[in-house]
PQR file of N, CA, C, O and H, with PARSE charges and radii, in Angstrom:
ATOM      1  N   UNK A   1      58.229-131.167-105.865 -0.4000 1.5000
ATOM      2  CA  UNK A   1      58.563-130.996-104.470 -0.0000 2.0000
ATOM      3  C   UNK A   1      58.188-129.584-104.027  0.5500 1.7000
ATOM      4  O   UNK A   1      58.453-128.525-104.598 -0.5500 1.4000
ATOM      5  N   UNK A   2      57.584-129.766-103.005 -0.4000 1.5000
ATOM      6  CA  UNK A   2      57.335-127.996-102.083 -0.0000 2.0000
ATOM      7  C   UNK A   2      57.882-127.930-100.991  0.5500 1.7000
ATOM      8  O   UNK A   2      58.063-128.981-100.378 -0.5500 1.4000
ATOM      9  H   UNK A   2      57.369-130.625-102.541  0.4000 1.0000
ATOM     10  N   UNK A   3      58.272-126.777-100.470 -0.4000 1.5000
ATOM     11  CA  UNK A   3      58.710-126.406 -98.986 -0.0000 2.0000
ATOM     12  C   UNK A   3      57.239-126.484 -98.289  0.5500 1.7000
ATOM     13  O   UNK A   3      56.121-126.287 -98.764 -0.5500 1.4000
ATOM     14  H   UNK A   3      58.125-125.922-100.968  0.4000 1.0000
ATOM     15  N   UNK A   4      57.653-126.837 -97.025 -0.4000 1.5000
ATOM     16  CA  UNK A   4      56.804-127.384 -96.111 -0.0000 2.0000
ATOM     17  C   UNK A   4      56.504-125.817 -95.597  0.5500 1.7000
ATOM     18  O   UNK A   4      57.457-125.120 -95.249 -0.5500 1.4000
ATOM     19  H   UNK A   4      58.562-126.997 -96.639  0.4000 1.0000
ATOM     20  N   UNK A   5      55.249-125.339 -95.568 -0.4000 1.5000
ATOM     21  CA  UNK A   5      55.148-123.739 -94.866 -0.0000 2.0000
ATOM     22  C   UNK A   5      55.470-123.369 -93.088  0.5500 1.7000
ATOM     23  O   UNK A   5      55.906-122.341 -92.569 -0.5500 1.4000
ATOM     24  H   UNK A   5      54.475-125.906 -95.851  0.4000 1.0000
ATOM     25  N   UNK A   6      54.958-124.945 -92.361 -0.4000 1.5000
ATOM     26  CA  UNK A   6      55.128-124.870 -90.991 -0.0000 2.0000
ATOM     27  C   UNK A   6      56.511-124.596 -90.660  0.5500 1.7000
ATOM     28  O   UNK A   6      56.826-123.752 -89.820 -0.5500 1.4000
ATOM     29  H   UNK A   6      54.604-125.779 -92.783  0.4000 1.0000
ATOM     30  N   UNK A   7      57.674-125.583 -91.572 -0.4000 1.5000
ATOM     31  CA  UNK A   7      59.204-125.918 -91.347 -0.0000 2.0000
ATOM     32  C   UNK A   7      60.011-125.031 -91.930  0.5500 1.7000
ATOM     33  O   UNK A   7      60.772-124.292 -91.306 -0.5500 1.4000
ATOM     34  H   UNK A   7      57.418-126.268 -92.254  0.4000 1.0000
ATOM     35  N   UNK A   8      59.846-125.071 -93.536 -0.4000 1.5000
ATOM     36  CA  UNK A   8      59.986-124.613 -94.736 -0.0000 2.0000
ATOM     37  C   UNK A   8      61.766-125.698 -95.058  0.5500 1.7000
ATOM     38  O   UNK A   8      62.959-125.425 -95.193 -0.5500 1.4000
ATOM     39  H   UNK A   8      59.228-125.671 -94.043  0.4000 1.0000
ATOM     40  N   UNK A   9      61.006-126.789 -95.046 -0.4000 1.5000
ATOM     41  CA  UNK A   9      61.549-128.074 -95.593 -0.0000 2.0000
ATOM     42  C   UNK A   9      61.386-128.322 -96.611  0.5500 1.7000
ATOM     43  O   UNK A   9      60.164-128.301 -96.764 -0.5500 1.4000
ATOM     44  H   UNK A   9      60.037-127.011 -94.936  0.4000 1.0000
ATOM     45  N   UNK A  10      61.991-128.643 -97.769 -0.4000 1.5000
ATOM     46  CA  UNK A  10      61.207-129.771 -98.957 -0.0000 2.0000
ATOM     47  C   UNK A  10      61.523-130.964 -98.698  0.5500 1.7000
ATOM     48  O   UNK A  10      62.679-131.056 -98.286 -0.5500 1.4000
ATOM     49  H   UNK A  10      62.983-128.660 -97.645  0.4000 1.0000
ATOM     50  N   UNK A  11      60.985-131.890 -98.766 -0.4000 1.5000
ATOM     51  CA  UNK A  11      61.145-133.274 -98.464 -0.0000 2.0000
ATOM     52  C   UNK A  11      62.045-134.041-100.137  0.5500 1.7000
ATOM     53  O   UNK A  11      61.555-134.279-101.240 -0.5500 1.4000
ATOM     54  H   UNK A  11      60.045-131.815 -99.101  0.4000 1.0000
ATOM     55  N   UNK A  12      63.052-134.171 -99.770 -0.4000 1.5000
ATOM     56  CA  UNK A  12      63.849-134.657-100.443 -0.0000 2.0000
ATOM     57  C   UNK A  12      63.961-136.308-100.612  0.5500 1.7000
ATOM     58  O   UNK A  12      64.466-136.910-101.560 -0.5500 1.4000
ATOM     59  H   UNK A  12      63.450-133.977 -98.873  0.4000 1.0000
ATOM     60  N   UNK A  13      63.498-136.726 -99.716 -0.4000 1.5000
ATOM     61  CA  UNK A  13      62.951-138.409 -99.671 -0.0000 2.0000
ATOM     62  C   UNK A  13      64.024-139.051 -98.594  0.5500 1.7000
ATOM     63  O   UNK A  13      64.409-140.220 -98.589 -0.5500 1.4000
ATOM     64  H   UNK A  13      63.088-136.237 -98.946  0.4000 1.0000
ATOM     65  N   UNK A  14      64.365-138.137 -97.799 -0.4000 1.5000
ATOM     66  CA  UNK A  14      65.066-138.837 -96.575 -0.0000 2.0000
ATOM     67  C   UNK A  14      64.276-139.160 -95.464  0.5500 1.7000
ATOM     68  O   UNK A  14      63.137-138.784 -95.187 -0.5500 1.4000
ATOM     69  H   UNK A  14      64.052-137.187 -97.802  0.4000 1.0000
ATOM     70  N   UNK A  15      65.134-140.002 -94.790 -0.4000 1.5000
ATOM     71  CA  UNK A  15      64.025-140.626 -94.045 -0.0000 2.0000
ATOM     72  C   UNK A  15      65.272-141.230 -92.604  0.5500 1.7000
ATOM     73  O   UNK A  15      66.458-141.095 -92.904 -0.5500 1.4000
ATOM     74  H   UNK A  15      66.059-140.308 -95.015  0.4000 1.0000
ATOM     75  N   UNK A  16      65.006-141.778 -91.315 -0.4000 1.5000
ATOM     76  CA  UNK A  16      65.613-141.820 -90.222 -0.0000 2.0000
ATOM     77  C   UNK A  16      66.704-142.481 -90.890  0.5500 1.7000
ATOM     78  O   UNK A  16      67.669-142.416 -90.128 -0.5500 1.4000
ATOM     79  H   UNK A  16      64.043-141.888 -91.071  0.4000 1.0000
ATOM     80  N   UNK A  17      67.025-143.110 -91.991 -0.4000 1.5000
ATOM     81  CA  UNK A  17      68.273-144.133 -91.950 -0.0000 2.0000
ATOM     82  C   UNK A  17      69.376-143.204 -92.024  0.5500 1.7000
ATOM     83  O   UNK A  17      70.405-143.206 -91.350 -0.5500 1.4000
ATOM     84  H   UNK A  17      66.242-143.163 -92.610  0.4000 1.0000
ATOM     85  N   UNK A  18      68.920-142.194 -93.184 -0.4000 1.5000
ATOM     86  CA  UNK A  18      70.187-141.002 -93.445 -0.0000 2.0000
ATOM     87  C   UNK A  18      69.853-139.567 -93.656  0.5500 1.7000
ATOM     88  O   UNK A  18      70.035-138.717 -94.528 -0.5500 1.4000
ATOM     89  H   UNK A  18      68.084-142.193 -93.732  0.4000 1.0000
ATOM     90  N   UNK A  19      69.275-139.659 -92.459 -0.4000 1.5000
ATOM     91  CA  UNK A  19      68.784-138.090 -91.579 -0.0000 2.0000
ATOM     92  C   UNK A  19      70.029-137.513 -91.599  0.5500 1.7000
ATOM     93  O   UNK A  19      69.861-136.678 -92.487 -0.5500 1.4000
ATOM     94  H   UNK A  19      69.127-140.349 -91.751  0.4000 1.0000
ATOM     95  N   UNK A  20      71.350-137.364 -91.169 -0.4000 1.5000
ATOM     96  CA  UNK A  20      72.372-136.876 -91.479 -0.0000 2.0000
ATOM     97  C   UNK A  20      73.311-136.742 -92.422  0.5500 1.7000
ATOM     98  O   UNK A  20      74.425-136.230 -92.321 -0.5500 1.4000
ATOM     99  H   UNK A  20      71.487-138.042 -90.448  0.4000 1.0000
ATOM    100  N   UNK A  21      72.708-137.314 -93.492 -0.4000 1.5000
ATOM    101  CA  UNK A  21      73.212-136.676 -94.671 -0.0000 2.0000
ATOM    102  C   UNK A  21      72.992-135.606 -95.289  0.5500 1.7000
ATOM    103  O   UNK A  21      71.824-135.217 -95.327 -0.5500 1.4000
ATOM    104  H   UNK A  21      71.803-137.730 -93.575  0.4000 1.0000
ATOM    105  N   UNK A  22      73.940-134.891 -95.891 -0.4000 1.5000
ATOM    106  CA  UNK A  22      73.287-133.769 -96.592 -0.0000 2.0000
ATOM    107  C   UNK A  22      73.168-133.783 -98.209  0.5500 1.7000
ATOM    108  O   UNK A  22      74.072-134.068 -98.995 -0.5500 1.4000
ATOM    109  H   UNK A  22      74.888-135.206 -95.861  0.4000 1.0000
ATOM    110  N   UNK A  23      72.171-133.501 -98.439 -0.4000 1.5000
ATOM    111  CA  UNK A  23      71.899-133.710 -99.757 -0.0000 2.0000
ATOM    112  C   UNK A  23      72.109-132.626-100.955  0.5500 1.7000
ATOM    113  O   UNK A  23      71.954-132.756-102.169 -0.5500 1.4000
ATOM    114  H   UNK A  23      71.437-133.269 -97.801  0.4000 1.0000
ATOM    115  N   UNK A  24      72.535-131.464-100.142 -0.4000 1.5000
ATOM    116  CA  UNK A  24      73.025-130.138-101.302 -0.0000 2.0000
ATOM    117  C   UNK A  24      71.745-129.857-102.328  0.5500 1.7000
ATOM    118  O   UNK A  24      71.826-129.361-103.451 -0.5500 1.4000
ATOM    119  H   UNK A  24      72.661-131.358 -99.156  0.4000 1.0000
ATOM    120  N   UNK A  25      70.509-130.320-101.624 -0.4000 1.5000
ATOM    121  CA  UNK A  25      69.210-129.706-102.311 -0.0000 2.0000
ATOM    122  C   UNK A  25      68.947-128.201-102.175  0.5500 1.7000
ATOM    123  O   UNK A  25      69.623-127.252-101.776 -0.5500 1.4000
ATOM    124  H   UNK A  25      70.443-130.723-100.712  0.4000 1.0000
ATOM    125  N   UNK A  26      67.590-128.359-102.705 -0.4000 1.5000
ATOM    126  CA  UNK A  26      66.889-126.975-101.844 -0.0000 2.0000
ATOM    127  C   UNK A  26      67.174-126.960-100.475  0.5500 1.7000
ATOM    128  O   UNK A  26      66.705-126.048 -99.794 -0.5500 1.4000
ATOM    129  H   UNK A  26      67.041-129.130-103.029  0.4000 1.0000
ATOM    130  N   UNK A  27      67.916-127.886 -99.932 -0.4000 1.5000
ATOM    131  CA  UNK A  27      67.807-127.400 -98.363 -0.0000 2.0000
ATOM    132  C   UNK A  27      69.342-126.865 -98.216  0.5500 1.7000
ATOM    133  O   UNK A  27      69.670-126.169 -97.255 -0.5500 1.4000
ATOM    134  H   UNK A  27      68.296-128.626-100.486  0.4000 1.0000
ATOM    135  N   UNK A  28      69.918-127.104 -98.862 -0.4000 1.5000
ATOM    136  CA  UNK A  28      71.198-126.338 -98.839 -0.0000 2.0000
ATOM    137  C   UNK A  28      71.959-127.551 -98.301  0.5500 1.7000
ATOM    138  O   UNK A  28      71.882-128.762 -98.511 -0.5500 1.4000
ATOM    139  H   UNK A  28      69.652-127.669 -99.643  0.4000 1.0000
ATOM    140  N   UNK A  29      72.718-126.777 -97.534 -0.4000 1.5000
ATOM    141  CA  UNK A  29      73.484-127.756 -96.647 -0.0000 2.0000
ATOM    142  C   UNK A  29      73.243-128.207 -95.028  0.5500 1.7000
ATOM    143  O   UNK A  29      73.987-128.614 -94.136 -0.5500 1.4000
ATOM    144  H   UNK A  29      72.781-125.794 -97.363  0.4000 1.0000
ATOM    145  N   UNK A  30      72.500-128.055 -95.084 -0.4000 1.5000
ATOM    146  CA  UNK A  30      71.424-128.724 -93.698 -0.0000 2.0000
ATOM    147  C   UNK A  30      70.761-130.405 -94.006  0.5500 1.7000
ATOM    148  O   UNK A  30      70.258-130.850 -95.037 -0.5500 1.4000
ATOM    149  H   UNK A  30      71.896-127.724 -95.808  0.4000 1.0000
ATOM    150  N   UNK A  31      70.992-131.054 -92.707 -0.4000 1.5000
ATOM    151  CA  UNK A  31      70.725-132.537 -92.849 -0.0000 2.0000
ATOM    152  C   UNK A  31      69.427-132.498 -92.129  0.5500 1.7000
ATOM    153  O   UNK A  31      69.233-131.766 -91.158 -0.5500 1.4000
ATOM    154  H   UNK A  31      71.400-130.692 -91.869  0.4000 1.0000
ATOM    155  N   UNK A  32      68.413-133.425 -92.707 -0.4000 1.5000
ATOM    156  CA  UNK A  32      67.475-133.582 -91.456 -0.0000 2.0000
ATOM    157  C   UNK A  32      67.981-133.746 -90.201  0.5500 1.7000
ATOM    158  O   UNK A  32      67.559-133.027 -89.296 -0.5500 1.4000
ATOM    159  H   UNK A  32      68.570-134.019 -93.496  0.4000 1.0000
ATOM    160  N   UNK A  33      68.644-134.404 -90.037 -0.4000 1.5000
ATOM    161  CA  UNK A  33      68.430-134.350 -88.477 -0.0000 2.0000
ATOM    162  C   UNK A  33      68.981-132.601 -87.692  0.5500 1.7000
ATOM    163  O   UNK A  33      68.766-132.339 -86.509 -0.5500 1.4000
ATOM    164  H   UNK A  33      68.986-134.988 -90.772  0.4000 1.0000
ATOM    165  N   UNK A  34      69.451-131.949 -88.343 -0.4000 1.5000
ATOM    166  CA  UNK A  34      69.867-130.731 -88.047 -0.0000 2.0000
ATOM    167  C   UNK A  34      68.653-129.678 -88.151  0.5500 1.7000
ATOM    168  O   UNK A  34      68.431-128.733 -87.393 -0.5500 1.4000
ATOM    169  H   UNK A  34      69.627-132.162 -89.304  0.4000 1.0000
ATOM    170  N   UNK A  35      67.796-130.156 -89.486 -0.4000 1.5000
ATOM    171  CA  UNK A  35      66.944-129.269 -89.455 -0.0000 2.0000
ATOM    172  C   UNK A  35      65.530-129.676 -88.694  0.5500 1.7000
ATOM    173  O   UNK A  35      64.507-128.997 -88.782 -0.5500 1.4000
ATOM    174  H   UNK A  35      67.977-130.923 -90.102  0.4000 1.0000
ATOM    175  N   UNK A  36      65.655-130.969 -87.889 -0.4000 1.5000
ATOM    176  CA  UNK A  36      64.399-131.105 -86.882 -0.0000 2.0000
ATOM    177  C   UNK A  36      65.325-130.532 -85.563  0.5500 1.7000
ATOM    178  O   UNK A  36      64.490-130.221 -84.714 -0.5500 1.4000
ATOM    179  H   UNK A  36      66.486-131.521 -87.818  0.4000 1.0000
ATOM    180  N   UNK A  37      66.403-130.318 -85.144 -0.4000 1.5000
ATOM    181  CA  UNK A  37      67.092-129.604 -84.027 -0.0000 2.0000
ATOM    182  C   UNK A  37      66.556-128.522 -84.170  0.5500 1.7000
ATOM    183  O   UNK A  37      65.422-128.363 -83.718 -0.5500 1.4000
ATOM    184  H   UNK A  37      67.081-130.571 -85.835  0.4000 1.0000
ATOM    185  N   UNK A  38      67.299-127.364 -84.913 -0.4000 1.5000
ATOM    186  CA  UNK A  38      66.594-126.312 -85.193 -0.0000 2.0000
ATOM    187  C   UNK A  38      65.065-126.138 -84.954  0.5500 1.7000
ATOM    188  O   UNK A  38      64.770-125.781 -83.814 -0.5500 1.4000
ATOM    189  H   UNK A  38      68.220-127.493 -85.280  0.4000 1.0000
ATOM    190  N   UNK A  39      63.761-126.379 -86.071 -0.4000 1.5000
ATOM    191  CA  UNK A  39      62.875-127.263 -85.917 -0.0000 2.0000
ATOM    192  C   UNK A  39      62.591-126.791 -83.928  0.5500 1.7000
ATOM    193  O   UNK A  39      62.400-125.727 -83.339 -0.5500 1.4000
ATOM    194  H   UNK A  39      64.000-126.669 -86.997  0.4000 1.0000
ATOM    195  N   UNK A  40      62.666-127.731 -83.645 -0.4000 1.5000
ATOM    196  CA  UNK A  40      62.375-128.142 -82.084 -0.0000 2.0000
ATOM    197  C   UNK A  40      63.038-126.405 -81.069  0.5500 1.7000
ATOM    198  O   UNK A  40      62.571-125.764 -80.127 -0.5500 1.4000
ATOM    199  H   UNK A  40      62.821-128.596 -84.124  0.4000 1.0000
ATOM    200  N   UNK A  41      63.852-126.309 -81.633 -0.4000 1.5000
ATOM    201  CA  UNK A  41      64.678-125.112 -80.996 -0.0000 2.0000
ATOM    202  C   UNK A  41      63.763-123.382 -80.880  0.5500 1.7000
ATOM    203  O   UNK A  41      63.415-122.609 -79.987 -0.5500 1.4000
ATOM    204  H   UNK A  41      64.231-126.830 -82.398  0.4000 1.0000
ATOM    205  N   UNK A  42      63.693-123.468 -82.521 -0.4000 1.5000
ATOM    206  CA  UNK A  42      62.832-122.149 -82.886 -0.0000 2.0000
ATOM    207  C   UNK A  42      61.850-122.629 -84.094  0.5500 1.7000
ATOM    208  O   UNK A  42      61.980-122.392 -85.295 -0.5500 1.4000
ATOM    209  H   UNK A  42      63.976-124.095 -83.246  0.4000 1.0000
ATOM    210  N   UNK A  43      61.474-122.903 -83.851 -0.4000 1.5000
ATOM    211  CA  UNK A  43      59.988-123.005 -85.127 -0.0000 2.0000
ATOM    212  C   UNK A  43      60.173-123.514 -86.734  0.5500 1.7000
ATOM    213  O   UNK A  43      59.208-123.952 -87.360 -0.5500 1.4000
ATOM    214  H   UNK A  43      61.369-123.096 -82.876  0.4000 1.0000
ATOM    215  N   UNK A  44      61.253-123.427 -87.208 -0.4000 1.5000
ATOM    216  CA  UNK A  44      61.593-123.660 -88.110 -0.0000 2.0000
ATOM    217  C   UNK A  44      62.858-124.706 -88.739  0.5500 1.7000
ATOM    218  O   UNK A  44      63.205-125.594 -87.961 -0.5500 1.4000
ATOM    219  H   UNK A  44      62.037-123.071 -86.700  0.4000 1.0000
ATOM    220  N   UNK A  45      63.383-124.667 -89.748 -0.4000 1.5000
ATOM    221  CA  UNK A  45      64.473-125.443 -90.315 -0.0000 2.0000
ATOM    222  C   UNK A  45      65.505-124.961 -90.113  0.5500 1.7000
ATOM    223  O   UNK A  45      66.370-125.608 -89.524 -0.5500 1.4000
ATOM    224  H   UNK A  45      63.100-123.946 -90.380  0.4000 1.0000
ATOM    225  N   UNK A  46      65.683-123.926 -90.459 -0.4000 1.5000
ATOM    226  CA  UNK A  46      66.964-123.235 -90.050 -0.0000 2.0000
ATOM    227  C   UNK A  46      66.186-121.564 -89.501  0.5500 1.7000
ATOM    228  O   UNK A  46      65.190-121.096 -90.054 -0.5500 1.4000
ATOM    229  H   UNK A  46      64.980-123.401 -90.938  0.4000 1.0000
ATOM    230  N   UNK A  47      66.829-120.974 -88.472 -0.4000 1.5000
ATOM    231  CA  UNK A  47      66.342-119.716 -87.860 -0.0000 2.0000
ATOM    232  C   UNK A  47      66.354-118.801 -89.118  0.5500 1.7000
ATOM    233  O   UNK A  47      65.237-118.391 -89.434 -0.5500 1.4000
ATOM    234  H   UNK A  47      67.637-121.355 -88.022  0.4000 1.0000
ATOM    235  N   UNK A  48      67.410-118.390 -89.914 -0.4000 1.5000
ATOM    236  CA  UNK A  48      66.992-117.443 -91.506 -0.0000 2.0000
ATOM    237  C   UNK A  48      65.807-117.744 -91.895  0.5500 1.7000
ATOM    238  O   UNK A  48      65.268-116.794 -92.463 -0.5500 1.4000
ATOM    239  H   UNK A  48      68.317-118.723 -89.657  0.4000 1.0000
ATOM    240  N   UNK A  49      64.830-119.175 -91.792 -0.4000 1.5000
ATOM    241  CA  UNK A  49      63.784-119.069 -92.572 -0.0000 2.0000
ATOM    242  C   UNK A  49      62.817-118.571 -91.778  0.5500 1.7000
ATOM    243  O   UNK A  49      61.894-118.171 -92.486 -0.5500 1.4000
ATOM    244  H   UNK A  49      65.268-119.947 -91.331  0.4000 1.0000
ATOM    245  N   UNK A  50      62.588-118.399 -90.536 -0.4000 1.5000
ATOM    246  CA  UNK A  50      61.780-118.023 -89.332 -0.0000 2.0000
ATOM    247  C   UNK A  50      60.694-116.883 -90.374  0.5500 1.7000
ATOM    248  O   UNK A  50      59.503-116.997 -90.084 -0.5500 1.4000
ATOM    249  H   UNK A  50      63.338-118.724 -89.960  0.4000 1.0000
ATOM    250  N   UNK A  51      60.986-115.915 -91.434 -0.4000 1.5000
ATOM    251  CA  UNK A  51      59.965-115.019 -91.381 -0.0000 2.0000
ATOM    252  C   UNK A  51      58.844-115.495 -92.470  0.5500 1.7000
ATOM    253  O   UNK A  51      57.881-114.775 -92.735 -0.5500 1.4000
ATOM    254  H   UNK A  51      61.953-115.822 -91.669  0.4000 1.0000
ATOM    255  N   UNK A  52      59.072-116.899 -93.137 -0.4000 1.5000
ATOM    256  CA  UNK A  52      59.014-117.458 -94.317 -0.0000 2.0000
ATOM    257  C   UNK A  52      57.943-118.489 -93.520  0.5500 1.7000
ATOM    258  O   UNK A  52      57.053-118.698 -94.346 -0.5500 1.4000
ATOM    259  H   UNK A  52      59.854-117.484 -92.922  0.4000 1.0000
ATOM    260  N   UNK A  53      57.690-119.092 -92.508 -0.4000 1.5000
ATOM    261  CA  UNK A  53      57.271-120.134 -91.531 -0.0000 2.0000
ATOM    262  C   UNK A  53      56.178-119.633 -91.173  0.5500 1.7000
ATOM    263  O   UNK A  53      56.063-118.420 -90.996 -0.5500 1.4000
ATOM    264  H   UNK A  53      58.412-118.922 -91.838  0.4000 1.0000
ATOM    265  N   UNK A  54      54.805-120.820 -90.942 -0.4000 1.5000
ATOM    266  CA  UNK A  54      53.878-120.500 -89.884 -0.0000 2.0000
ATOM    267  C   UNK A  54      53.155-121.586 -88.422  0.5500 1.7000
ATOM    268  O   UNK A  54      53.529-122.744 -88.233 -0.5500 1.4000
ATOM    269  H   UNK A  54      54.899-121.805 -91.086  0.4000 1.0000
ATOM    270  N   UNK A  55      52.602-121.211 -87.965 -0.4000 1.5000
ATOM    271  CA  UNK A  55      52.415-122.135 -86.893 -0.0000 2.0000
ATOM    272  C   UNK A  55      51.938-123.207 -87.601  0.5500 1.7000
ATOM    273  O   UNK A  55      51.247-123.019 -88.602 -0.5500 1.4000
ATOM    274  H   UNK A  55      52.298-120.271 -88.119  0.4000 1.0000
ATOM    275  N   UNK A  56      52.351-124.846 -87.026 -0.4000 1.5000
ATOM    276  CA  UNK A  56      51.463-125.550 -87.336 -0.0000 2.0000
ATOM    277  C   UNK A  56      49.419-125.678 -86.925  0.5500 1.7000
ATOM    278  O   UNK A  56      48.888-125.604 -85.817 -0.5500 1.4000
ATOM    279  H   UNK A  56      52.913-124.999 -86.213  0.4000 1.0000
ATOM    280  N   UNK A  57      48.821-125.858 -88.146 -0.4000 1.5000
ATOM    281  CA  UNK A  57      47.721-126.555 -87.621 -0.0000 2.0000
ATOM    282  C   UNK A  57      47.686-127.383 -86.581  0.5500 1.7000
ATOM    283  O   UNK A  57      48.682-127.898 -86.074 -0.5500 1.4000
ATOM    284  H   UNK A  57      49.252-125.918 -89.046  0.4000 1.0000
ATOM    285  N   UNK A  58      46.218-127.586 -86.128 -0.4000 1.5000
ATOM    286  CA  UNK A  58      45.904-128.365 -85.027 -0.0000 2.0000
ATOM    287  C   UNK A  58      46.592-130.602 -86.044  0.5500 1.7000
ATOM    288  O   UNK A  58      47.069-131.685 -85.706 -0.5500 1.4000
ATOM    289  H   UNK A  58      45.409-127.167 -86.540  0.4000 1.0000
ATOM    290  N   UNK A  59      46.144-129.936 -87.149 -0.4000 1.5000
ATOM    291  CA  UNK A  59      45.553-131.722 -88.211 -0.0000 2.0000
ATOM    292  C   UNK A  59      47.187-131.441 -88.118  0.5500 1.7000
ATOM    293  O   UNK A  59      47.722-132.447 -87.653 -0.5500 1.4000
ATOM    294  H   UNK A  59      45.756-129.056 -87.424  0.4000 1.0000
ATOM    295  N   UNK A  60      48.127-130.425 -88.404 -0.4000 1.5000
ATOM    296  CA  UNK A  60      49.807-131.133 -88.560 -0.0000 2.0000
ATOM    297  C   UNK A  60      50.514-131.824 -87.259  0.5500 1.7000
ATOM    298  O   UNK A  60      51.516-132.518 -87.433 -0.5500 1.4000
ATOM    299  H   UNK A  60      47.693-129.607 -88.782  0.4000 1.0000
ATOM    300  N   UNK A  61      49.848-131.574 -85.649 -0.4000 1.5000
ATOM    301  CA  UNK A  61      50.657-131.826 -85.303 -0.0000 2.0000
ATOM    302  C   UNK A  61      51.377-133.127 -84.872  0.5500 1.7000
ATOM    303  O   UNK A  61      52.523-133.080 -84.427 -0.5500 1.4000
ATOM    304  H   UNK A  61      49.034-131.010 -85.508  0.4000 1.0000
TER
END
């Protein structure tokens, strides 16, 4: 598994059914659906990772 560089997500294998779960991974305690809020809000997964993040490509969006 890798952190996503645009988000800095790892994809843990969730998916819309249980986007609000939290899985106590590498993502800590953030649920997808919290970390596409964020995400949408400021650029990233959670704002702490903001200096860790880069723009998406044209091919990600």
């Amino acid at each position: 598994m890798e952190l996503c560089p645009v988000c800095w997500w790892e994809d843990d294998g969730q998916e819309d059914e249980d986007a609000s779960d939290v899985r106590l991974t590498v993502n800590g305690p953030l649920s997808l659906s919290e970390a596409r809020v964020h995400f949408a809000e400021c650029g990233a997964s959670h704002p702490r990772y903001l200096p860790y993040v880069r723009k998406p490509g044209s091919f990600e969006l």
